[in-house]
C-alpha positions in Angstrom: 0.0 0.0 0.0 1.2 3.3 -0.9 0.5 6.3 1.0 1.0 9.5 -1.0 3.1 12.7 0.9 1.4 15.1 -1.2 -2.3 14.6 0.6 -0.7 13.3 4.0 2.1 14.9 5.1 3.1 18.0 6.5 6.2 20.6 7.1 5.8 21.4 10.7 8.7 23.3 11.8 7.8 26.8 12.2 12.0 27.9 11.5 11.5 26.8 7.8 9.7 27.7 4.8 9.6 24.3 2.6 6.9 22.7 2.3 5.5 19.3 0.8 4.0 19.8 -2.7 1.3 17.9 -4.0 4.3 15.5 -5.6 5.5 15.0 -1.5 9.1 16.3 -0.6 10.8 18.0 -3.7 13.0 20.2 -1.5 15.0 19.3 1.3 17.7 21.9 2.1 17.3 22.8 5.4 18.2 21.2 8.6 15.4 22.9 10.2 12.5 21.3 8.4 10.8 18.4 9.8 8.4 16.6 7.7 5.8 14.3 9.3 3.3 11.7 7.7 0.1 11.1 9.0 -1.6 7.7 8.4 -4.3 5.3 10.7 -4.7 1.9 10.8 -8.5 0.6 12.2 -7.0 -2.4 13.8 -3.8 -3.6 14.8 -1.2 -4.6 12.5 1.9 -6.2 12.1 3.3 -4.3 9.0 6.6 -3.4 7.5 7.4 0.3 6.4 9.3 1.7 3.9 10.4 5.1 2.3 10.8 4.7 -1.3 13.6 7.4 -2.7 13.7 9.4 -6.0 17.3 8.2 -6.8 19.3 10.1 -4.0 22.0 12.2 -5.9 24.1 12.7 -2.7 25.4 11.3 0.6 23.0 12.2 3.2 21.9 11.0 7.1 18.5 11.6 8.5 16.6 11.6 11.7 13.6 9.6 11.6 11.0 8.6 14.1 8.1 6.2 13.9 6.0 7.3 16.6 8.6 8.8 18.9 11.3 5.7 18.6 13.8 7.8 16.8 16.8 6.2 14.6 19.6 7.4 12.7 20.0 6.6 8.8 22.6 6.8 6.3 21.8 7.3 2.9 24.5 7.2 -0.3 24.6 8.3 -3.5 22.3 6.1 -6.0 19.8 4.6 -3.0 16.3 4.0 -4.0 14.9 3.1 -0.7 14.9 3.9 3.3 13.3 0.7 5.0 12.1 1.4 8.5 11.8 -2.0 9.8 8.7 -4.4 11.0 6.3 -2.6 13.6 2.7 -3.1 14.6 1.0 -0.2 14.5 -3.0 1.0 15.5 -4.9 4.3 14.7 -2.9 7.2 14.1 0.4 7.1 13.6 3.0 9.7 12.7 6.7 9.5 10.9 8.8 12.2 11.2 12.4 13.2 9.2 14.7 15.8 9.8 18.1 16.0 8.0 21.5 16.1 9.9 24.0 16.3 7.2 24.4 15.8 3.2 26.9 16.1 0.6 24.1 17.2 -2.3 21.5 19.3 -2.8 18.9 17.5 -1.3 18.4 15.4 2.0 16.3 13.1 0.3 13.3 13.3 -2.6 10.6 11.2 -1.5 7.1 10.7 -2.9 5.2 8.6 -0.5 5.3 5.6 2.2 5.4 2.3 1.9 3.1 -0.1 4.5 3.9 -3.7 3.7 1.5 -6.1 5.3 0.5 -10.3 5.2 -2.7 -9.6 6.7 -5.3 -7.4 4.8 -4.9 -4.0 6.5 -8.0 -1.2 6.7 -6.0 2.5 6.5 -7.5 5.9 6.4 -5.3 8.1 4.1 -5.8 10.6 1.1 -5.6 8.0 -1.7 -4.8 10.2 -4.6 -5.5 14.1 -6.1 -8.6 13.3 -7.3 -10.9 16.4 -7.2 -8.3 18.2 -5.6 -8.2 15.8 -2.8 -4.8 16.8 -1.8 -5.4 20.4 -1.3 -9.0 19.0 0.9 -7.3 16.1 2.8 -4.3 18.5 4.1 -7.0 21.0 5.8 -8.9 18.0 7.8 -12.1 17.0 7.9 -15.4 19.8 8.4 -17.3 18.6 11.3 -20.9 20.4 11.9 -23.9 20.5 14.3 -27.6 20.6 13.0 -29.8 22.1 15.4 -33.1 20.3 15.6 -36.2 23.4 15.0 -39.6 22.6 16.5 -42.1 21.8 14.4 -44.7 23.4 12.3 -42.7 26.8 13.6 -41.8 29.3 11.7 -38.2 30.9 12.5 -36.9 34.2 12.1 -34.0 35.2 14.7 -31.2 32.1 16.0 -28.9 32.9 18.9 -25.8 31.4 19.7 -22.8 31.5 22.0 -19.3 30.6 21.4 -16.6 30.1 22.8 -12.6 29.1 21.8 -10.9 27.0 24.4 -7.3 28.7 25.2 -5.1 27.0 23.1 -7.4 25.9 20.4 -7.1 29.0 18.0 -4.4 28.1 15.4 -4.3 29.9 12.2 -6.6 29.2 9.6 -9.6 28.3 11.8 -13.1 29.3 10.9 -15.2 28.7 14.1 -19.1 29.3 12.5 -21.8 29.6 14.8 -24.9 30.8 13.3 -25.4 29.0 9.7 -28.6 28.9 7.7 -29.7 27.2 4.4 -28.0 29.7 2.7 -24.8 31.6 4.0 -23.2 31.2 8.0 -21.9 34.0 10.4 -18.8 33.0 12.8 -15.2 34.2 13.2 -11.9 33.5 11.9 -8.1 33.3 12.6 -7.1 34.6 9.5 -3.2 35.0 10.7 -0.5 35.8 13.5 -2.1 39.5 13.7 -5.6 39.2 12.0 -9.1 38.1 13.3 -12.3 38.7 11.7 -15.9 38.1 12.4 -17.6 37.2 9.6 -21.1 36.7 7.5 -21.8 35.8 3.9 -24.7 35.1 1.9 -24.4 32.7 -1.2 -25.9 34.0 -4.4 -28.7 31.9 -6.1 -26.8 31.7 -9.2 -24.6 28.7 -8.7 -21.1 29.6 -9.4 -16.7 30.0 -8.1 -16.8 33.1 -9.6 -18.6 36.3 -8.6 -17.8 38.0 -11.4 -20.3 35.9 -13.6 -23.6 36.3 -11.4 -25.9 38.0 -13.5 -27.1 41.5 -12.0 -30.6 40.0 -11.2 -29.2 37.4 -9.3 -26.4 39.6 -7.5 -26.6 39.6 -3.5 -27.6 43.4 -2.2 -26.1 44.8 0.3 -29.1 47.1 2.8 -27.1 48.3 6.0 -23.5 48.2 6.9 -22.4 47.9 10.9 -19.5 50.4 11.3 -16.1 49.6 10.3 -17.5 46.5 8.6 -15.6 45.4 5.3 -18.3 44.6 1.9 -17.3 42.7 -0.6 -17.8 39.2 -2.8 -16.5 35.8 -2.5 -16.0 32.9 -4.5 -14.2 29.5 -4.9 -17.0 27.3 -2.9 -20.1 28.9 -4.3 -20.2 32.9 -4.7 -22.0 35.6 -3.2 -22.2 38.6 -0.7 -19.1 38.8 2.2 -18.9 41.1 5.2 -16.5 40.9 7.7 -15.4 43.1 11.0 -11.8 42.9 11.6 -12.2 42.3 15.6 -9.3 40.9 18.3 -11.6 37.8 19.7 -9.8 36.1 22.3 -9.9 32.8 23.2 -11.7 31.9 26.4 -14.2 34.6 25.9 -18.0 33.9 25.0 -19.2 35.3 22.6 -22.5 36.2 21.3 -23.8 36.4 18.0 -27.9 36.9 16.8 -28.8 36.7 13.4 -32.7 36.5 11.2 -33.7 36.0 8.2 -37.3 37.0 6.9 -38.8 37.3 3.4 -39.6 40.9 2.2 -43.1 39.8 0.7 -41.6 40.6 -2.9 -39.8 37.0 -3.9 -36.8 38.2 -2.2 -35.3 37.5 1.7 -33.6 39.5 4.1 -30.5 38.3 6.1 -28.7 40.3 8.8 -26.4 39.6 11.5 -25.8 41.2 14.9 -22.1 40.5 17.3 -22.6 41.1 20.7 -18.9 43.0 21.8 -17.6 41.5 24.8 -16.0 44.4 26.6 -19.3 46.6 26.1 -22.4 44.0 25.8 -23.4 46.1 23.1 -25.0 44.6 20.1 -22.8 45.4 16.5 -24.6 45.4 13.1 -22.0 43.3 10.8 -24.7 44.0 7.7 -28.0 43.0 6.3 -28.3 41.3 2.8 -30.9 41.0 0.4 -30.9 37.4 -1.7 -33.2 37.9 -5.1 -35.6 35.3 -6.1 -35.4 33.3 -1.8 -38.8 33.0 -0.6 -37.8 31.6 3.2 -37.5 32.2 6.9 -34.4 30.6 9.2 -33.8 27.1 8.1 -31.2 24.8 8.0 -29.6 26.3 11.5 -25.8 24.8 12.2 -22.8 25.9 13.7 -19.5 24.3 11.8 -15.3 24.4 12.6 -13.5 24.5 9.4 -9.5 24.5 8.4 -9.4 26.9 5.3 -4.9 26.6 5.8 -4.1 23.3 4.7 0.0 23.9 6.2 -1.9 24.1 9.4 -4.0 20.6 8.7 -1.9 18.7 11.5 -2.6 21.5 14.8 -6.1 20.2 16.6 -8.8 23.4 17.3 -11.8 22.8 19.3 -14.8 24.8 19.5 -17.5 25.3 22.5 -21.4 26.3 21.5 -23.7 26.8 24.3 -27.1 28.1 24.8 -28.5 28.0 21.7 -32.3 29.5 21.3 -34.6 30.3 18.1 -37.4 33.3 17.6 -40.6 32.7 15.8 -42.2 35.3 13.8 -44.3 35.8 16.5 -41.7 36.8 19.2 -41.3 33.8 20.9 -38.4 32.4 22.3 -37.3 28.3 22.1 -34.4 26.5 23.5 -32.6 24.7 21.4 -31.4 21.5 22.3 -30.7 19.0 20.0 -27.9 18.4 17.6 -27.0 16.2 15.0 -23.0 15.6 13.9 -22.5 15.3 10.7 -19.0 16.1 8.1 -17.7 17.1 5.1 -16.6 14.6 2.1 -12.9 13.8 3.8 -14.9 12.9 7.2 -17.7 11.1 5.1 -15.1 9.2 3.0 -12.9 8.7 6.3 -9.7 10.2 4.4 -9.1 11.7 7.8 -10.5 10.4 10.9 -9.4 13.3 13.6 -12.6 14.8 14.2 -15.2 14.7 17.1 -18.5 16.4 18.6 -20.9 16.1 20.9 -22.0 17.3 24.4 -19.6 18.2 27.0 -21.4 19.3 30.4 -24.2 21.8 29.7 -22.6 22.7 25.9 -22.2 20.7 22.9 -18.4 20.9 21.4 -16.7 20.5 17.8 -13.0 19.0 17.5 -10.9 18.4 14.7 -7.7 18.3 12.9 -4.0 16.8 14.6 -4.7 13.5 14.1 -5.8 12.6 17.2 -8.1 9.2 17.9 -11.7 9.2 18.1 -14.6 7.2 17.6 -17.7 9.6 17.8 -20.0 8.4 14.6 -21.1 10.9 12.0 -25.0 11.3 12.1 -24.8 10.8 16.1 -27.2 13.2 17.6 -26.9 14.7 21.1 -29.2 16.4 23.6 -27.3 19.0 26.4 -28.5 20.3 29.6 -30.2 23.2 29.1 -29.0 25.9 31.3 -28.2 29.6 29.8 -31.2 31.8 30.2 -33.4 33.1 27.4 -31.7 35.8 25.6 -32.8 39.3 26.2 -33.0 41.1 23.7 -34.9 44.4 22.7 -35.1 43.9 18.9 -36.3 47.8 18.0 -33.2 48.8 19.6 -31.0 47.0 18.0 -28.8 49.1 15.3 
């Protein structure tokens, strides 16, 4: 079995700036990368592991550990393989290199991983680059929570609280908490310095690229919250983006309120409110108008993304508590039912580091750094119910 670099390996030294390619290690200059390949096996196994080489035009000696057990090896000038020796191995497992010394240009050029087995083995890996599986596999798996909606209600506000445990905020995280059938509203780590709350709204012309949604079909934007950014997105559907630029902080809850409500003319209305932490005061992000959308609140969810795929291999975790609806007629309902469910590399089981669920009064998201779980997609959870109904003056709001 061959395990491919390209969707399952990672540079994860922050003092270097190689990195795998979808063709696995190209480059290997520096004695400050480490690589690290990610692979699980369902059961144990007695296998046999190898590193086949793209001929090796130097002398080199790396530092390679299988699971911690580190040994030193000695490559020369013309060797087409590294073999690692006879192990048995279960659920994840990580092999890491790091050079020490080399007479060419290159440490080593390696493609993929050998696992050589008697037994018929079970892995969860990225196979191949197949619909840009690669570029998906490296982020991790999208886990989400469905909220369950009473029925024969009809919904116009959704109310959420979320948190970021300290230490769970790496780059490249999008923690959503108030998603509808069509757009979501959450905040981002968007880089050492940045962080951003933010809401879109897809278009209902299906398309990557903004630029050709006809004009009748072209997200409006009806009221901009103060300092707020406007623009378009594409590249996983297309539509209208706002986003505040705002220093969240993990281990802070925060608040955010959001409704959408049909203007009576084929078209529907969808604006989202961030409470401010420091102040309690409610911030307009924007309001959106979607032509030819006919609904109230459906679909509600709360998801935890990876949008860096370098940063595929660091765990996040995301808290969401106290969750309530608003019918049309003012009415508040606590929400307390959820339903896990995940993307296409969950689904497939490419990767298999994800979880969620209920944890005390609050139900939790996890994913990303190969750790080991066995939560089921399509589980559905019921918390505690303690926060109190929200409060919440809606004429007042800006």
């Amino acid at each position: 079995m061959s395990i491919p670099l390209g969707g399952n390996a990672f540079q994860i030294s922050p003092n270097s700036e190689e990195e795998i390619t979808d063709k696995g290690i190209e480059n290997w200059n520096s004695k400050n990368t480490v690589f690290a390949i990610y692979f699980s096996l369902q059961a144990t196994q007695a296998v046999q592991l190898a590193l086949p080489l793209i001929k090796q035009t130097g002398n080199s000696t790396l530092s390679i550990s299988v699971n911690g057990t580190v040994k030193e090896y000695n490559l020369k000038a013309g060797d087409r393989e590294i073999e690692l020796g006879n192990t048995k191995l279960q659920g994840y497992n990580v092999i890491k290199l790091q050079g020490i010394r080399k007479s060419g240009s290159d440490f080593a050029r390696i493609k993929e991983l050998q696992i050589r087995h008697k037994d018929p083995i079970k892995v969860n890996y990225v196979p191949d680059n197949k619909d840009d599986n690669f570029h998906f596999g490296r982020r991790g798996p999208s886990v989400h929570l469905g909220y369950e909606f009473p029925e024969n209600t009809t919904i116009k506000w959704f109310y959420n609280e979320l948190t970021v445990p300290e230490g769970d905020d790496p780059i490249g995280s999008y923690y959503m908490a108030n998603g509808f059938g069509e757009g979501y509203f959450g905040m981002q780590r968007n880089s050492a310095t940045e962080r951003k709350i933010l809401f879109s709204v897809w278009s209902p012309f299906e398309t990557d690229d903004p630029k050709t949604i006809p004009e009748a079909q072209r997200i409006r934007l009806l009221k901009k919250g103060k300092d707020a950014h406007i623009g378009e997105f594409g590249a996983e559907g297309s539509g209208g983006q706002s986003y505040l630029v705002y220093p969240w902080k993990p281990g802070t809850v925060y608040k955010f309120l959001n409704s959408v409500e049909p203007d009576g003319k084929g078209n529907t209305i969808y604006t989202a409110y961030f409470m401010e932490a420091n102040t309690g005061q409610w911030l307009l992000i924007a309001s959106f108008l979607r032509p030819q959308t006919n609904t109230w609140y459906q679909n509600a969810h709360s998801f935890l993304e990876i949008f860096e795929p370098a940063n595929g291999y660091v765990t996040r975790k995301l808290c969401l508590n106290n969750q309530w609806a608003c019918d049309t007629k003012g009415r508040w309902i606590a929400l307390s039912k959820a339903k896990l469910t995940g993307d296409n590399n969950a689904e497939r089981r490419f990767r298999v580091d994800f979880d969620g669920g209920v944890e005390g009064d609050h139900f939790f998201l996890k994913n990303g750094g190969f750790f080991n779980a066995d939560t089921k997609l399509n589980t559905k959870f019921t918390r505690i119910s303690k926060g109190g109904m929200p409060k919440i003056d809606f004429s007042k709001l800006p």
